[in-house]
C-alpha positions as CSV (number, residue, x, y, z in Angstrom):
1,X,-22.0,121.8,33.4
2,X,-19.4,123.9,35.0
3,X,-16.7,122.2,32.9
4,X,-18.2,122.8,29.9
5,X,-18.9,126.5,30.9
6,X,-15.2,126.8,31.9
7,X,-13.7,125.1,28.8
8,X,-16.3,126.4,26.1
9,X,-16.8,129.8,26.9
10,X,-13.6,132.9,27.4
11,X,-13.1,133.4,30.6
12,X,-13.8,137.6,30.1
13,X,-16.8,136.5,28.1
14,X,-18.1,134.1,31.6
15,X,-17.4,136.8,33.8
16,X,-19.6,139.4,31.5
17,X,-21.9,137.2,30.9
18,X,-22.6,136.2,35.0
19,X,-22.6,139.8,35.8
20,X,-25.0,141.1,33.4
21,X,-27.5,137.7,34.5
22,X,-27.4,138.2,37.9
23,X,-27.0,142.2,37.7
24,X,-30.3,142.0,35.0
25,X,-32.1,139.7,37.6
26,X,-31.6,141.3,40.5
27,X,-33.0,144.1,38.8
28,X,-36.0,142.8,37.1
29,X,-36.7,141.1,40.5
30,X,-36.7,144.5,42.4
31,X,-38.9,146.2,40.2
32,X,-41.4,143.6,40.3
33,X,-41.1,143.7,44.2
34,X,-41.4,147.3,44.7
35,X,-44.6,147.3,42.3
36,X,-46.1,144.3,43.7
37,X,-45.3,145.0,47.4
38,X,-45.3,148.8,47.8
39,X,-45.0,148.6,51.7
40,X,-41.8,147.9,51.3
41,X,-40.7,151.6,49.7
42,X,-41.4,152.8,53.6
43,X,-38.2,151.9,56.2
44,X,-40.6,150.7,59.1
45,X,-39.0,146.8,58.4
46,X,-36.1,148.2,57.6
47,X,-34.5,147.6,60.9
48,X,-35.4,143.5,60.9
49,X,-33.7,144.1,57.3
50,X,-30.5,145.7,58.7
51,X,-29.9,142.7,61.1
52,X,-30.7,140.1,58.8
53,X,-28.4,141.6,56.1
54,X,-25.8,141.8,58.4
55,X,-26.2,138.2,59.4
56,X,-26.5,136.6,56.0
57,X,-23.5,138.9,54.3
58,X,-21.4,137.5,57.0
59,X,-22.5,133.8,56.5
60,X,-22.2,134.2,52.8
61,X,-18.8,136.0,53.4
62,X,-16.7,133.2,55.7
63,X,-18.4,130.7,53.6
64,X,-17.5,131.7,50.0
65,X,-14.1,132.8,51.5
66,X,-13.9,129.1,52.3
67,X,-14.7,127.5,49.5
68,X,-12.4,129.7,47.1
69,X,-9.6,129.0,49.2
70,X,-10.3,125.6,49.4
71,X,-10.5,125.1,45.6
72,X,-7.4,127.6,45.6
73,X,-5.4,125.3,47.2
74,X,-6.3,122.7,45.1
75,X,-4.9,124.0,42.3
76,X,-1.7,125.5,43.9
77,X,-1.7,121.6,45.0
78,X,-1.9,119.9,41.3
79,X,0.6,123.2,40.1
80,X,2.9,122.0,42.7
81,X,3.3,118.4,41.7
82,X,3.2,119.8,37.9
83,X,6.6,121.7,38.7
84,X,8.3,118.7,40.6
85,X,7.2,116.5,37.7
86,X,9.2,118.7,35.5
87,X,12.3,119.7,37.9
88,X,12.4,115.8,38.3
89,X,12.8,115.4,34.8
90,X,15.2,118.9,34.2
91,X,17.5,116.3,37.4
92,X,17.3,113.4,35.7
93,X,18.5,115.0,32.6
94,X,21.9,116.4,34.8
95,X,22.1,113.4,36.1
96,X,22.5,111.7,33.1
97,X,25.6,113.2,32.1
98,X,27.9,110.7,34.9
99,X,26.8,107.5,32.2
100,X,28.8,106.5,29.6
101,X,27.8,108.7,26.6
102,X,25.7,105.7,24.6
103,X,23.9,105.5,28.2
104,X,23.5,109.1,28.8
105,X,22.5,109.7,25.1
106,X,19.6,106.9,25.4
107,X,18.1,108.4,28.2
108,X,18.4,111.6,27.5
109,X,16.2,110.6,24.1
110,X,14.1,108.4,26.1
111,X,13.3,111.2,28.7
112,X,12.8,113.8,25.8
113,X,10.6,111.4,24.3
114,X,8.1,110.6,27.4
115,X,8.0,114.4,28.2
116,X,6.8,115.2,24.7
117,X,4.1,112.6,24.9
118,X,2.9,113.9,28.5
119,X,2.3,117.3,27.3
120,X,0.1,115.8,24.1
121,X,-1.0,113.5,26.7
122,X,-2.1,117.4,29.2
123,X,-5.4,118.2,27.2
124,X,-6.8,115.1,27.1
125,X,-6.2,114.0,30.8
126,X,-9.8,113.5,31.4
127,X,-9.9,110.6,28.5
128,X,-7.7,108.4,30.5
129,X,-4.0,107.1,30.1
130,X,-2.7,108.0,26.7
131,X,-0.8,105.1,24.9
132,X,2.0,107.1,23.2
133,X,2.6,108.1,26.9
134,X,2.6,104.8,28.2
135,X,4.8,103.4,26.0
136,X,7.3,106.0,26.3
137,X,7.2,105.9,30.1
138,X,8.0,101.8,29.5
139,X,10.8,102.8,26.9
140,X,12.1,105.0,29.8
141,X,12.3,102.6,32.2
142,X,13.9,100.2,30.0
143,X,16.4,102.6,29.0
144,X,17.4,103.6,32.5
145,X,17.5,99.7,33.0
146,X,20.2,99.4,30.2
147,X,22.7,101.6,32.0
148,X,25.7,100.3,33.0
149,X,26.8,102.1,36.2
150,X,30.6,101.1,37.3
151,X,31.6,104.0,39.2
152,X,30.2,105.2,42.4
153,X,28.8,108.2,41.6
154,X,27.3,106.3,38.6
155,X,25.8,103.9,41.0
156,X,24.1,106.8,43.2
157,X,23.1,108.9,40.5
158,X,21.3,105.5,39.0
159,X,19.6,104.9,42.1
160,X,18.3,108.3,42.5
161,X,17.3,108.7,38.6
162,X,15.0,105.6,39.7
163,X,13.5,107.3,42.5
164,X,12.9,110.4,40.4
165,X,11.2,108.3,37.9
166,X,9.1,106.5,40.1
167,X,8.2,110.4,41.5
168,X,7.4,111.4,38.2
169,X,5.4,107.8,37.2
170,X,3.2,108.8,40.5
171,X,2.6,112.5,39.9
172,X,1.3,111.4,36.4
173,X,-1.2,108.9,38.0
174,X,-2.4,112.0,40.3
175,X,-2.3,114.1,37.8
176,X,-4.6,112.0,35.2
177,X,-7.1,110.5,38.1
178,X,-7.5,113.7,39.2
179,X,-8.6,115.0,35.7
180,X,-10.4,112.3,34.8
181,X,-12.6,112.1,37.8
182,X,-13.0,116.1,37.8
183,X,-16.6,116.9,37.8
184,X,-15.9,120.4,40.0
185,X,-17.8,120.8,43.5
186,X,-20.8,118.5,44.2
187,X,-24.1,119.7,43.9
188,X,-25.0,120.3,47.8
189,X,-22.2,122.4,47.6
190,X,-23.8,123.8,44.8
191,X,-27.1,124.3,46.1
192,X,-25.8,126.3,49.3
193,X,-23.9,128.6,47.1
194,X,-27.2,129.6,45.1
195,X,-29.3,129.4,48.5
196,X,-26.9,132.2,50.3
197,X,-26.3,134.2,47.2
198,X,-30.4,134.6,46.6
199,X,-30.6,135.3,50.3
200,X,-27.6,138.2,50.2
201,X,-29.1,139.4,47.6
202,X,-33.0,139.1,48.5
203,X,-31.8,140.9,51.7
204,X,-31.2,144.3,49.8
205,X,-33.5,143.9,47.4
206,X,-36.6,143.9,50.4
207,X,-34.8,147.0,51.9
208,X,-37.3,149.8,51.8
209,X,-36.2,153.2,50.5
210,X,-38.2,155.7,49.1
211,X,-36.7,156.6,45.9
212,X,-35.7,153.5,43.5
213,X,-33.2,155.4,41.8
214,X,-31.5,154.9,45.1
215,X,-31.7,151.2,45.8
216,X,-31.1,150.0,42.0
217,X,-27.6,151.0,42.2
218,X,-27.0,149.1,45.4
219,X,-28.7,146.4,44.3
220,X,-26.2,146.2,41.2
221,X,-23.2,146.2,43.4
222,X,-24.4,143.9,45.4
223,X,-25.3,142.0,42.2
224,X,-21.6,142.5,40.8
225,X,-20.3,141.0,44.0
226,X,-22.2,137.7,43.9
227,X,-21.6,137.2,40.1
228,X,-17.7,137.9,40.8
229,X,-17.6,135.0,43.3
230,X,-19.8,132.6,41.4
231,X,-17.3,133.3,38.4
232,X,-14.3,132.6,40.8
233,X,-15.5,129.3,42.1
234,X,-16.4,128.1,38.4
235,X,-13.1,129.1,37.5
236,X,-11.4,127.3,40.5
237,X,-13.2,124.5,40.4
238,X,-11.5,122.2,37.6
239,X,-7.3,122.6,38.4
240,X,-6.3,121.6,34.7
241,X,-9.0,124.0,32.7
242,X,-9.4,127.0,32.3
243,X,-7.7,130.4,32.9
244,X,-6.5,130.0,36.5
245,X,-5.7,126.1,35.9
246,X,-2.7,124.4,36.4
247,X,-0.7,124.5,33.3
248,X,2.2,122.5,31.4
249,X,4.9,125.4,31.8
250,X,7.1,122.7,33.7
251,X,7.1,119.4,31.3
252,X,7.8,122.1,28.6
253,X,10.3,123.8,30.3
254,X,12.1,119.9,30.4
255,X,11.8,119.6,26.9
256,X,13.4,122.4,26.3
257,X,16.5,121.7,28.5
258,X,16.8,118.1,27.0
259,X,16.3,119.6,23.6
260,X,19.5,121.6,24.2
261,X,23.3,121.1,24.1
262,X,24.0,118.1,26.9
263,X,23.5,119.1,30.4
């Protein structure tokens, strides 16, 4: 559901939508309260209230801040090993130039034709392994198999254009295991996201005042502040979609070097 929710719907359009659900239900829910309990429009529990409050908001504090920087780092983690896929192919690219020019000119292709095929391959990570990609990672391998390194430097720059192959074969096994078996946080986590935001924001919509006008508006910040970090953790909680996901800046910015004049 959050997936969907994150891929189907605008970001802005999320955001609106979360504020004006839990703003509008807060509301409606405090109304009802204050009609149905009117012992609570006096400030003799307002004390117990306080405390409570005080207790919960920090709970529900340290706790959201946890999991947003959790799923933060989880995404700076797959961005990470996005931009080393891609430097690792800008290097390899460099490298290239030390082979013979058949050599260098085959897997300079090659390498162009494997990055192209990983960024069609990007969107539809989830699906599984893309064949176009496949074979063009193979093709790659064979072509760096077909060099013919006599020189040292050709013989070092061959062994470490394997390595960086082998780098970039593993960050695209991360990369498409992680999307594929992305279904965003599990649903205990879930559950005690819900639990503590109802309890934050039962907490100040209890708290006796005797004018409503006074305790609707605080009940909408608070309201604004819980729909904020529920749209935060949906939007954090899938690193390849959506807005704040990781994107494929990096394999495109290799296609555009190996598209150019020779490196």
């Amino acid at each position: 559901m959050s997936r969907w929710l994150v891929t189907q719907v605008p970001s802005w359009l999320l955001l609106v939508g979360l504020i004006a659900f839990v703003v509008g239900a807060a509301t409606v829910t405090t109304r009802y309260v204050r009609r149905r309990y009117p012992m609570l429009n006096g400030d003799e529990h307002n004390d117990v209230t306080k405390f409570t409050y005080g207790f919960i908001g920090f709970i529900y504090a340290f706790f959201i801040g946890f999991v947003v920087s959790s799923l933060w780092g989880q995404t700076n983690g797959a961005d990470a090993s996005a931009r080393a896929e891609g430097a690792s192919a800008v290097q390899m690219a460099r490298d290239a130039s030390v082979f013979v020019p058949a050599d260098g000119a085959r897997v300079r292709q090659a390498l162009l034709a494997y990055e192209r095929a990983a960024i069609a391959e990007w969107s539809e990570a989830e699906v599984g392994r893309s064949p176009a990609a496949e074979a063009a990672l193979a093709q790659l391998y064979t072509s760096y198999g077909q060099v013919t390194a006599t020189t040292g430097v050709q013989k070092t720059l061959l062994a470490t254009s394997f390595s960086n192959l082998d780098g970039i074969s593993q960050a695209r096994t991360v990369r498409l295991l992680t999307a594929r078996e992305d279904v965003g946080p599990p649903w205990p986590l879930w559950v005690v996201i819900f639990i503590t935001s109802g309890l934050v924001l039962g907490t100040v919509i209890v708290y006796g005042v005797e004018r409503p006008v006074m305790q609707y508006p605080m009940v909408a910040v608070v309201g604004v502040v819980v729909a904020i970090n529920l749209f935060l953790v949906l939007e954090l909680s899938h690193p390849y979609v959506g807005e704040i996901a990781t994107s494929s800046d990096a394999l495109q910015e290799a296609v555009r070097v190996l598209s150019g004049p020779g490196v």
